[in-house]
mmCIF file of the N, C-alpha and C atoms, coordinates in Angstrom:
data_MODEL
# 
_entry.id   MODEL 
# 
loop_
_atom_site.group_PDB 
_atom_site.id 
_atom_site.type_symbol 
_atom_site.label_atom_id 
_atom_site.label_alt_id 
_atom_site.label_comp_id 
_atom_site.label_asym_id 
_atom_site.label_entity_id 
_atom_site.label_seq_id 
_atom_site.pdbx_PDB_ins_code 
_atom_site.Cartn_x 
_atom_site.Cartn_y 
_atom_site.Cartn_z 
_atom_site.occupancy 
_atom_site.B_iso_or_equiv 
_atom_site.pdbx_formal_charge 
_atom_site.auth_seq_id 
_atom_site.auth_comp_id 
_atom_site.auth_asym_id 
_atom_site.auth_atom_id 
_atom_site.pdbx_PDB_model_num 
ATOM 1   N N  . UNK A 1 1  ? -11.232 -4.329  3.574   1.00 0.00 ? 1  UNK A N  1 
ATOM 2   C CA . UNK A 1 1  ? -11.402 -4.149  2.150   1.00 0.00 ? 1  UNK A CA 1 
ATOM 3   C C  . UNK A 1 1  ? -11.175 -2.680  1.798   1.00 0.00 ? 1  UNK A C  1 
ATOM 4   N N  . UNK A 1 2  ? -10.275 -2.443  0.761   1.00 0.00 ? 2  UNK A N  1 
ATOM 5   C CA . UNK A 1 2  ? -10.208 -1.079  0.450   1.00 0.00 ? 2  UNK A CA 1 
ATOM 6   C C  . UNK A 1 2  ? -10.945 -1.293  -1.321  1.00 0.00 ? 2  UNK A C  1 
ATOM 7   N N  . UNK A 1 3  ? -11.382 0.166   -1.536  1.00 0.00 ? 3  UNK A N  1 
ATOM 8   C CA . UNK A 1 3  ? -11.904 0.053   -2.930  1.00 0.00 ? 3  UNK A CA 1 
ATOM 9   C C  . UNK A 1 3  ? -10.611 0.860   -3.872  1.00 0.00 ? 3  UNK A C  1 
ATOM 10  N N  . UNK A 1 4  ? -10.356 0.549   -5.281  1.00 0.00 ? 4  UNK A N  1 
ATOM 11  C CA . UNK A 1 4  ? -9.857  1.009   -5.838  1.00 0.00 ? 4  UNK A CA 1 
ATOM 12  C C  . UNK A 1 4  ? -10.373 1.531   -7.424  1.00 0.00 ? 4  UNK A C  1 
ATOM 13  N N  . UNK A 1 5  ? -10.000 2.749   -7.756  1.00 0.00 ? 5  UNK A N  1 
ATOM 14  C CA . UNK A 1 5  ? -10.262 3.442   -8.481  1.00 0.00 ? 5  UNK A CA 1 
ATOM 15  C C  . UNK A 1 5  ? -9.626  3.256   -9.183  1.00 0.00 ? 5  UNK A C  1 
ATOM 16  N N  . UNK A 1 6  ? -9.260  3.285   -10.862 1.00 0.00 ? 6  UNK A N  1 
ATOM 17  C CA . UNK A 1 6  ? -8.325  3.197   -12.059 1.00 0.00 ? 6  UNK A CA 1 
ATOM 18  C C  . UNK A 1 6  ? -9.015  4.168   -12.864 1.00 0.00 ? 6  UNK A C  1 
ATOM 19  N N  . UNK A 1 7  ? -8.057  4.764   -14.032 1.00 0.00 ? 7  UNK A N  1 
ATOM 20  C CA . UNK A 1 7  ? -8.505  5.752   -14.339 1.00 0.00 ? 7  UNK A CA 1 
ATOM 21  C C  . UNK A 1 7  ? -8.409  4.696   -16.112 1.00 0.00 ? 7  UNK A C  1 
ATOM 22  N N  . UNK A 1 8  ? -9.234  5.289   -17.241 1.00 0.00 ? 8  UNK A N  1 
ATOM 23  C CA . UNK A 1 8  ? -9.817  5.040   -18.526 1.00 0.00 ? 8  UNK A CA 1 
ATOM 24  C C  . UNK A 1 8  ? -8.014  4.561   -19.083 1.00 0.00 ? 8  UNK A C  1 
ATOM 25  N N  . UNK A 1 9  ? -7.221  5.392   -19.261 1.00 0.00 ? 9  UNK A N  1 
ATOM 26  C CA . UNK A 1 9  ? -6.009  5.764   -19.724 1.00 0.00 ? 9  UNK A CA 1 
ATOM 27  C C  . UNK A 1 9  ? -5.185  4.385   -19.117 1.00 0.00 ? 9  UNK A C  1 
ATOM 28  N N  . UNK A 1 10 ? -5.104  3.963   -17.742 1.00 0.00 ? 10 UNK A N  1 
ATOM 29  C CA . UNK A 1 10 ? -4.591  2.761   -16.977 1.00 0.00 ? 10 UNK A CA 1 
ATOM 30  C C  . UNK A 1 10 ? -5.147  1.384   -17.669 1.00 0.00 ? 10 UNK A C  1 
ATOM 31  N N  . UNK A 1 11 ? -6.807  1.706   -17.924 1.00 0.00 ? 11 UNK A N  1 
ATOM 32  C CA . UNK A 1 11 ? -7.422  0.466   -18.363 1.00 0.00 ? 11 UNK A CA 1 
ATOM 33  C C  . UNK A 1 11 ? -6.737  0.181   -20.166 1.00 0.00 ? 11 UNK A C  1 
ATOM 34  N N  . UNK A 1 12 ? -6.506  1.076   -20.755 1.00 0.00 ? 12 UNK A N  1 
ATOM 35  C CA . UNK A 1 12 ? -6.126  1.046   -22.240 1.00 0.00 ? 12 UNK A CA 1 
ATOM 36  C C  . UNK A 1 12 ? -4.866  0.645   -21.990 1.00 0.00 ? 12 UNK A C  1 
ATOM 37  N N  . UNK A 1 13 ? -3.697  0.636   -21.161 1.00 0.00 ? 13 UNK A N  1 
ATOM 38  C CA . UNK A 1 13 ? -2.647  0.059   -20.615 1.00 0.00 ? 13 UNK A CA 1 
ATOM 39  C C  . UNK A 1 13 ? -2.928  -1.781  -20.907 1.00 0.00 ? 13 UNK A C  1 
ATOM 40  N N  . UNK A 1 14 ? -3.771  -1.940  -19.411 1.00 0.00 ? 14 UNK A N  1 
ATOM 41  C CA . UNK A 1 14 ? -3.797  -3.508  -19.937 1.00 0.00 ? 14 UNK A CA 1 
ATOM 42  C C  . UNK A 1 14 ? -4.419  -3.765  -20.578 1.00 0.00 ? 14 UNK A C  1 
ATOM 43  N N  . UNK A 1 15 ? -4.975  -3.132  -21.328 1.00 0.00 ? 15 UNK A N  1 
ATOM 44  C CA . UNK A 1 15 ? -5.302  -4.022  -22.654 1.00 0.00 ? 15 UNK A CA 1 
ATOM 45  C C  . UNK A 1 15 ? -4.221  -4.269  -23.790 1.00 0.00 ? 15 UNK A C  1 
ATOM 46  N N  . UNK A 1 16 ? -3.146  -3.689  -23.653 1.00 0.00 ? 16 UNK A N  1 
ATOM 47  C CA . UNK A 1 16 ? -2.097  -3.587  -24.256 1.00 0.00 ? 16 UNK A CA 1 
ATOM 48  C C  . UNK A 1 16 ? -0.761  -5.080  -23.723 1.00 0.00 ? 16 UNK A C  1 
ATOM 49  N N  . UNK A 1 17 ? -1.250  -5.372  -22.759 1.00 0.00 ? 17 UNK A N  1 
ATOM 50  C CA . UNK A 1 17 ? -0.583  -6.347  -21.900 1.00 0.00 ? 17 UNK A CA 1 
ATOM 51  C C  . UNK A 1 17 ? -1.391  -7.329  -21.731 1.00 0.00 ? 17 UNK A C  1 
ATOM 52  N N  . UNK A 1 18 ? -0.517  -8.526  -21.069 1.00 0.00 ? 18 UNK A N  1 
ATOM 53  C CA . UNK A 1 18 ? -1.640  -9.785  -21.146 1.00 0.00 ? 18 UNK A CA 1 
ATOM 54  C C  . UNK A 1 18 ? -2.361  -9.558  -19.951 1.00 0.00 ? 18 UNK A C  1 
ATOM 55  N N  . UNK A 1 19 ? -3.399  -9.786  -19.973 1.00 0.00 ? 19 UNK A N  1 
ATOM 56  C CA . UNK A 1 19 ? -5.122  -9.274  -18.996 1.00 0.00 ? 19 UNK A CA 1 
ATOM 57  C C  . UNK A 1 19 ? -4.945  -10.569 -18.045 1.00 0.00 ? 19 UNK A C  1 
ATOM 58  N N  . UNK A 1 20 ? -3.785  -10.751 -17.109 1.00 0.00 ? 20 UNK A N  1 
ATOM 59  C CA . UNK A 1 20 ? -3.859  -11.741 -16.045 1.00 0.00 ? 20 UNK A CA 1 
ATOM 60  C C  . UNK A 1 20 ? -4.043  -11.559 -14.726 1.00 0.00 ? 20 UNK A C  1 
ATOM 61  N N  . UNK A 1 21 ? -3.871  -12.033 -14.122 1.00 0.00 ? 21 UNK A N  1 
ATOM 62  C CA . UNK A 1 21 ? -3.788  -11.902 -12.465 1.00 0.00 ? 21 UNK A CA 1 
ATOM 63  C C  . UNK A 1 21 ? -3.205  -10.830 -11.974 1.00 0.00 ? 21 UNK A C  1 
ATOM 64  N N  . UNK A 1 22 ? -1.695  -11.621 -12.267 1.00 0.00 ? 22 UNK A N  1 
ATOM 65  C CA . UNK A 1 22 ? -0.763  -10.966 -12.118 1.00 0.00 ? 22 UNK A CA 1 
ATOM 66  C C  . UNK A 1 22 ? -0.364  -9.272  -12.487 1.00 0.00 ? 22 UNK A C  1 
ATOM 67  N N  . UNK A 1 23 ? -0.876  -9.185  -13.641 1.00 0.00 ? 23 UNK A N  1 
ATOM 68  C CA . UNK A 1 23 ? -0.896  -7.884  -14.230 1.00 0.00 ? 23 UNK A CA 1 
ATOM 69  C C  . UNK A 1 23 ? -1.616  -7.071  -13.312 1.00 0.00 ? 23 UNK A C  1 
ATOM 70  N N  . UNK A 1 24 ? -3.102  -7.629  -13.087 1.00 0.00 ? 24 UNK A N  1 
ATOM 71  C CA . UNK A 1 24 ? -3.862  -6.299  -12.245 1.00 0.00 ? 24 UNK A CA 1 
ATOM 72  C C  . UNK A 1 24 ? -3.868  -6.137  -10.856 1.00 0.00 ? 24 UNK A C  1 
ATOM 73  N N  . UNK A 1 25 ? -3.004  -7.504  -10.532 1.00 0.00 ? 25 UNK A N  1 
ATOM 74  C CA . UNK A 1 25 ? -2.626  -7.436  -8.855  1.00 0.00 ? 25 UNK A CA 1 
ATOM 75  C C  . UNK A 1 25 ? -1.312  -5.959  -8.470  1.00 0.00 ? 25 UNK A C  1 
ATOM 76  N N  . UNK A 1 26 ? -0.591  -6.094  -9.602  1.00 0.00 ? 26 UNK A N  1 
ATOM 77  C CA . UNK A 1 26 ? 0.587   -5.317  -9.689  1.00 0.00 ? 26 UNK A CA 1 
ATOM 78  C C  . UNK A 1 26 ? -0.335  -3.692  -9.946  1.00 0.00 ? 26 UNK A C  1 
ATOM 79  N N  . UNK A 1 27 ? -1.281  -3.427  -10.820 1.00 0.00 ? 27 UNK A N  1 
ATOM 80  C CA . UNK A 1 27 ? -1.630  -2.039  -10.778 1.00 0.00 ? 27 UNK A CA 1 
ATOM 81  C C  . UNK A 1 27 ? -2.349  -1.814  -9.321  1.00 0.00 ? 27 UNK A C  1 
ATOM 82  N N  . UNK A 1 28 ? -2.830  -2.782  -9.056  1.00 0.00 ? 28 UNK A N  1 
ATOM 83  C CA . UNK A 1 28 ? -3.968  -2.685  -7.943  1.00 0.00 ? 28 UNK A CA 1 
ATOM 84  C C  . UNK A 1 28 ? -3.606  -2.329  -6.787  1.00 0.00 ? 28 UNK A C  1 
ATOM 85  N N  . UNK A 1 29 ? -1.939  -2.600  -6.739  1.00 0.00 ? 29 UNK A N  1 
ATOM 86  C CA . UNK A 1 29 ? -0.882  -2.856  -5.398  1.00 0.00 ? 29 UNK A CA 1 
ATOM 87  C C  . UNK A 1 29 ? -0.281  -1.582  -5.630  1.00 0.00 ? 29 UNK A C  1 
ATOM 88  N N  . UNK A 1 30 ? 0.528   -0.939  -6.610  1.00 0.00 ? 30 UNK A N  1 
ATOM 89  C CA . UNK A 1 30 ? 0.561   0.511   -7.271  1.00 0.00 ? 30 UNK A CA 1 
ATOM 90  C C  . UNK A 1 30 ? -0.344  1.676   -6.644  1.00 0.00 ? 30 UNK A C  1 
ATOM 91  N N  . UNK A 1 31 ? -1.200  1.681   -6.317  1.00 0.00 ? 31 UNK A N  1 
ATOM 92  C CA . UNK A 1 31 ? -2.443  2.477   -6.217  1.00 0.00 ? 31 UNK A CA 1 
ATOM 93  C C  . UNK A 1 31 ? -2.496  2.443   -4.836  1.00 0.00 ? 31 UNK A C  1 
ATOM 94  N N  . UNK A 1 32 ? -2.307  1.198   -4.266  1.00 0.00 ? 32 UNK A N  1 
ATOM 95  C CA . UNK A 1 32 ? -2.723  1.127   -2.431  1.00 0.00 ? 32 UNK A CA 1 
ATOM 96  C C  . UNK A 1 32 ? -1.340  1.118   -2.084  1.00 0.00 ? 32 UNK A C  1 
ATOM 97  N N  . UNK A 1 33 ? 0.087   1.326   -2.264  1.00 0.00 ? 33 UNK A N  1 
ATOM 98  C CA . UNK A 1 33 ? 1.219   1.673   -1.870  1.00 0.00 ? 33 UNK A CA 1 
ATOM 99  C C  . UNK A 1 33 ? 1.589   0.231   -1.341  1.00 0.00 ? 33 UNK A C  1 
ATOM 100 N N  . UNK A 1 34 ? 1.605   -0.953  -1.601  1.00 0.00 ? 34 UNK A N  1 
ATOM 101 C CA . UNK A 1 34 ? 1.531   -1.905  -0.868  1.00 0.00 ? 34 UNK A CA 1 
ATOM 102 C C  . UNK A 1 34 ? 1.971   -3.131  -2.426  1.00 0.00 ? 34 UNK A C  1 
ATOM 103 N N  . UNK A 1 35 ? 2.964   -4.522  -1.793  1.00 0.00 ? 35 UNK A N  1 
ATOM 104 C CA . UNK A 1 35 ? 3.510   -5.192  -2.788  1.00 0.00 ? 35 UNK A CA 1 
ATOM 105 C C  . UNK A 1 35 ? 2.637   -6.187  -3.085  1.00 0.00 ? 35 UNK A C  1 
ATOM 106 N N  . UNK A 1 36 ? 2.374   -6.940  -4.564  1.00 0.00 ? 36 UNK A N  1 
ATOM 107 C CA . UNK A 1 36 ? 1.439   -7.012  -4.564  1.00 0.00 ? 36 UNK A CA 1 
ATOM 108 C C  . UNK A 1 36 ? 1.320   -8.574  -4.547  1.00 0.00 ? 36 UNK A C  1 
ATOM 109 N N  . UNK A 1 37 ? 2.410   -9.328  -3.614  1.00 0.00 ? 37 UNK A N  1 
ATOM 110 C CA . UNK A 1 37 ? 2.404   -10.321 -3.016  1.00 0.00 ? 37 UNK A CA 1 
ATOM 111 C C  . UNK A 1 37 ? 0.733   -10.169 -1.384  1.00 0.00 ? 37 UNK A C  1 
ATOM 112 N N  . UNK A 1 38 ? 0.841   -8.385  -1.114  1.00 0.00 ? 38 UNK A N  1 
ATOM 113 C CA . UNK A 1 38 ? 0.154   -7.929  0.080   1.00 0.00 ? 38 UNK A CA 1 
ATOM 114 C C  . UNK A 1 38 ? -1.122  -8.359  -0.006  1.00 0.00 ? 38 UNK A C  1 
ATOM 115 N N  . UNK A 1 39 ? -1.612  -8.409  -1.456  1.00 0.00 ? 39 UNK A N  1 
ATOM 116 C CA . UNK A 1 39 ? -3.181  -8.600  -1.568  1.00 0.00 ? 39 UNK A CA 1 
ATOM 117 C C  . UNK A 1 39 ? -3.376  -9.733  -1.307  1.00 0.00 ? 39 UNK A C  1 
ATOM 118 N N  . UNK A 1 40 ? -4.356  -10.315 -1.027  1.00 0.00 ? 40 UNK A N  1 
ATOM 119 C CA . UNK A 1 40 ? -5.147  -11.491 -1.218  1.00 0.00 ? 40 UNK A CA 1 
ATOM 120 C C  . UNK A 1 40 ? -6.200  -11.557 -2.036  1.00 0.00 ? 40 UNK A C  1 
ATOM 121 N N  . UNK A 1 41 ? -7.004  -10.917 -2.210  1.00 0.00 ? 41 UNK A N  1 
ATOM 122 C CA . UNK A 1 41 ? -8.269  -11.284 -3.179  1.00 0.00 ? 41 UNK A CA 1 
ATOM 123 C C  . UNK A 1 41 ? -8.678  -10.119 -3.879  1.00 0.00 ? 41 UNK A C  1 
ATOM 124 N N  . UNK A 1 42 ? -9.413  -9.907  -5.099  1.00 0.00 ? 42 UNK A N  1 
ATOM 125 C CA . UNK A 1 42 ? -10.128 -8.571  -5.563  1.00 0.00 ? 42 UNK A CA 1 
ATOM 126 C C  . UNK A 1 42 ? -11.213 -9.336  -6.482  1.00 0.00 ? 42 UNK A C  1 
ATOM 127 N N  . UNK A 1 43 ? -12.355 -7.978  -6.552  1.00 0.00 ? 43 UNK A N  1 
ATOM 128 C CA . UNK A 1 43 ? -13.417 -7.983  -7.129  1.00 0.00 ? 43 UNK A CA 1 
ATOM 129 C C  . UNK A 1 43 ? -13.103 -6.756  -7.960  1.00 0.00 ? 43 UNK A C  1 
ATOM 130 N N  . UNK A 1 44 ? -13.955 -7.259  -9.399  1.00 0.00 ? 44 UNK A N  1 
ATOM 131 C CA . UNK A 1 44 ? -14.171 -5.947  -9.929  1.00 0.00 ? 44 UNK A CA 1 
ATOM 132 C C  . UNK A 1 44 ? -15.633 -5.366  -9.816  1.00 0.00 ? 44 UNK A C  1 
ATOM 133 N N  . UNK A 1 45 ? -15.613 -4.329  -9.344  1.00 0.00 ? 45 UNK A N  1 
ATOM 134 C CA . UNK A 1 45 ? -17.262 -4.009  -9.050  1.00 0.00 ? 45 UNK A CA 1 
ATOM 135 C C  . UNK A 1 45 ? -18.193 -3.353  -10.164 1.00 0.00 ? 45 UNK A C  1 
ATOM 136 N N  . UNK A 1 46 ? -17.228 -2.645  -11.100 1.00 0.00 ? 46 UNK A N  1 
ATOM 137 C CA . UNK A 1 46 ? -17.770 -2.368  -12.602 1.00 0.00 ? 46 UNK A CA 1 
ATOM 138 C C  . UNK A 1 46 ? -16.791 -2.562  -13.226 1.00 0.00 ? 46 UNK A C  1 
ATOM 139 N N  . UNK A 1 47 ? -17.391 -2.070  -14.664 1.00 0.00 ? 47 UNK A N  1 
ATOM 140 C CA . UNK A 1 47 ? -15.936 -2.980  -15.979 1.00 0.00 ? 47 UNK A CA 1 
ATOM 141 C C  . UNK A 1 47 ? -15.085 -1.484  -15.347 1.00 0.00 ? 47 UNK A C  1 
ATOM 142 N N  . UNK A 1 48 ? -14.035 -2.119  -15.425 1.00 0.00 ? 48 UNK A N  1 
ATOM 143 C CA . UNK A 1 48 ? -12.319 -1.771  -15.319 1.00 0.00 ? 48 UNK A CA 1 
ATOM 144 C C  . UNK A 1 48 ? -12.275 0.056   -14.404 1.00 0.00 ? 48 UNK A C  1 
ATOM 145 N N  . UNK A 1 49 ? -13.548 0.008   -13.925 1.00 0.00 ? 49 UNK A N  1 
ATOM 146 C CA . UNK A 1 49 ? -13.215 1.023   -13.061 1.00 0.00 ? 49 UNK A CA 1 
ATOM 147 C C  . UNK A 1 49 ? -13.252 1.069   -11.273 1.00 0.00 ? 49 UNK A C  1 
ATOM 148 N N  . UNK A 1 50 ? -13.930 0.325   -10.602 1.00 0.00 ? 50 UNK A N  1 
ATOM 149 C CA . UNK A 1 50 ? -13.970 0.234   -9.433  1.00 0.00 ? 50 UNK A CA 1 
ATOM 150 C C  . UNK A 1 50 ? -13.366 -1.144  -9.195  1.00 0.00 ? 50 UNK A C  1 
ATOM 151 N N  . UNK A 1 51 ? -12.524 -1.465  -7.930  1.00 0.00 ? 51 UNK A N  1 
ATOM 152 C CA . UNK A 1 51 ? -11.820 -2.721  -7.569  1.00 0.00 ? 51 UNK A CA 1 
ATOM 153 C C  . UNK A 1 51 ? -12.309 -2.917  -5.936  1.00 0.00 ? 51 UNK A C  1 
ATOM 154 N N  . UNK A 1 52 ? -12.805 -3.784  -5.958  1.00 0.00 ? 52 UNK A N  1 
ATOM 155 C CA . UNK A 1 52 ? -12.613 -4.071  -4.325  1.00 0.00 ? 52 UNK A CA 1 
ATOM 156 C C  . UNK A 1 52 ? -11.295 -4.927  -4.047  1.00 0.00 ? 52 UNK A C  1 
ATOM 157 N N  . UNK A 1 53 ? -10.357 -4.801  -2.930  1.00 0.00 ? 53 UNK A N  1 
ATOM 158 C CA . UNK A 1 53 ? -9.419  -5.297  -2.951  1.00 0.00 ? 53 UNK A CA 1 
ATOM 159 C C  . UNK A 1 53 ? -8.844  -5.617  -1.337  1.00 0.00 ? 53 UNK A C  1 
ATOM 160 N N  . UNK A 1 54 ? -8.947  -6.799  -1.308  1.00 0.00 ? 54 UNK A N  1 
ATOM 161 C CA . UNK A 1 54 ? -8.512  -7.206  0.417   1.00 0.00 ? 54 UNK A CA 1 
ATOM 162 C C  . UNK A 1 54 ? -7.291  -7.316  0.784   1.00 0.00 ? 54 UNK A C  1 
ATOM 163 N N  . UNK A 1 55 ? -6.257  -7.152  1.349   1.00 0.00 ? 55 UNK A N  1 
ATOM 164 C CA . UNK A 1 55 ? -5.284  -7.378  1.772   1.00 0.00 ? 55 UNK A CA 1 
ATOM 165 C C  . UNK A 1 55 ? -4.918  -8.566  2.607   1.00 0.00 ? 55 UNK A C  1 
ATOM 166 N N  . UNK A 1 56 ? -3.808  -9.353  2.281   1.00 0.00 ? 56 UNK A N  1 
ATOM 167 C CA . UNK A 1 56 ? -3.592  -10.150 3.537   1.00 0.00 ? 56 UNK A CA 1 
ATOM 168 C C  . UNK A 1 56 ? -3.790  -10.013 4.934   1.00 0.00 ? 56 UNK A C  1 
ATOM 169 N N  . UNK A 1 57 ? -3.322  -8.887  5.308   1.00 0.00 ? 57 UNK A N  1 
ATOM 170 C CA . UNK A 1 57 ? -3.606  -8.641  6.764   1.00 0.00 ? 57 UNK A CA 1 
ATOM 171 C C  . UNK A 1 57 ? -4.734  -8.455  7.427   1.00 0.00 ? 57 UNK A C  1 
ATOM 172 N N  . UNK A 1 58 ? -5.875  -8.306  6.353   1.00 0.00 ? 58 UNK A N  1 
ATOM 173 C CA . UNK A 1 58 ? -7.429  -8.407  6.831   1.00 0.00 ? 58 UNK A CA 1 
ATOM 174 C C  . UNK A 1 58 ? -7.571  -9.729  7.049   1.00 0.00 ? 58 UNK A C  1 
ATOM 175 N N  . UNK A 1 59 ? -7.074  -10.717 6.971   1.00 0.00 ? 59 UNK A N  1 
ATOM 176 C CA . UNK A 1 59 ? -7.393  -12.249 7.070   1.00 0.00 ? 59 UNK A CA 1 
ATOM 177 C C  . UNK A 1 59 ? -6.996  -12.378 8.515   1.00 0.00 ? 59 UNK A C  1 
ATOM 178 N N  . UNK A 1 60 ? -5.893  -12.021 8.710   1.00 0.00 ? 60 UNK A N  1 
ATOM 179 C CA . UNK A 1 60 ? -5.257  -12.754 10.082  1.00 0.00 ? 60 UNK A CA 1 
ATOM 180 C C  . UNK A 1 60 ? -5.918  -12.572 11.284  1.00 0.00 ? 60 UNK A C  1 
ATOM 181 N N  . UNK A 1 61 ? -5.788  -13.628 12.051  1.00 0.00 ? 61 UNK A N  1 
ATOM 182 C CA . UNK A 1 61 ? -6.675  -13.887 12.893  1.00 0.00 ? 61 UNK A CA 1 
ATOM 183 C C  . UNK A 1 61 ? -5.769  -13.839 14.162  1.00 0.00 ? 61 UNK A C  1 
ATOM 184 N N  . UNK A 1 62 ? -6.015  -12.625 15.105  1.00 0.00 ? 62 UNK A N  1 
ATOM 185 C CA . UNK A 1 62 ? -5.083  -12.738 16.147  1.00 0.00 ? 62 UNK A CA 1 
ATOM 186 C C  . UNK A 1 62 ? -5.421  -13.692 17.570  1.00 0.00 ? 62 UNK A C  1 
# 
């Protein structure tokens, strides 16, 4: 799990855009250098500033 940070200015962004999945998988993936097919799951841990965010590759089971 990595945590992610967004800044006030990013959050006034999507609100400007439709507030989907898709939308905050794509900023969320932006931020951790990674496509944002990479993620698998996120939490928001407060309103629109902290993200917990898992990656696919934390799942796999070798």
């Amino acid at each position: 799990m990595k945590k992610v940070k967004i800044t006030f200015e990013e959050l006034q962004k999507w609100k400007a855009t439709r507030y989907d999945n898709q939308v905050i998988k794509n900023i969320l993936a932006k931020h951790l250098n990674v496509k944002p097919s990479e993620i698998d799951d996120y939490d928001q841990v407060n309103y629109g500033l902290t993200f917990e965010v898992w990656l696919v590759e934390e799942y796999e089971v070798e």
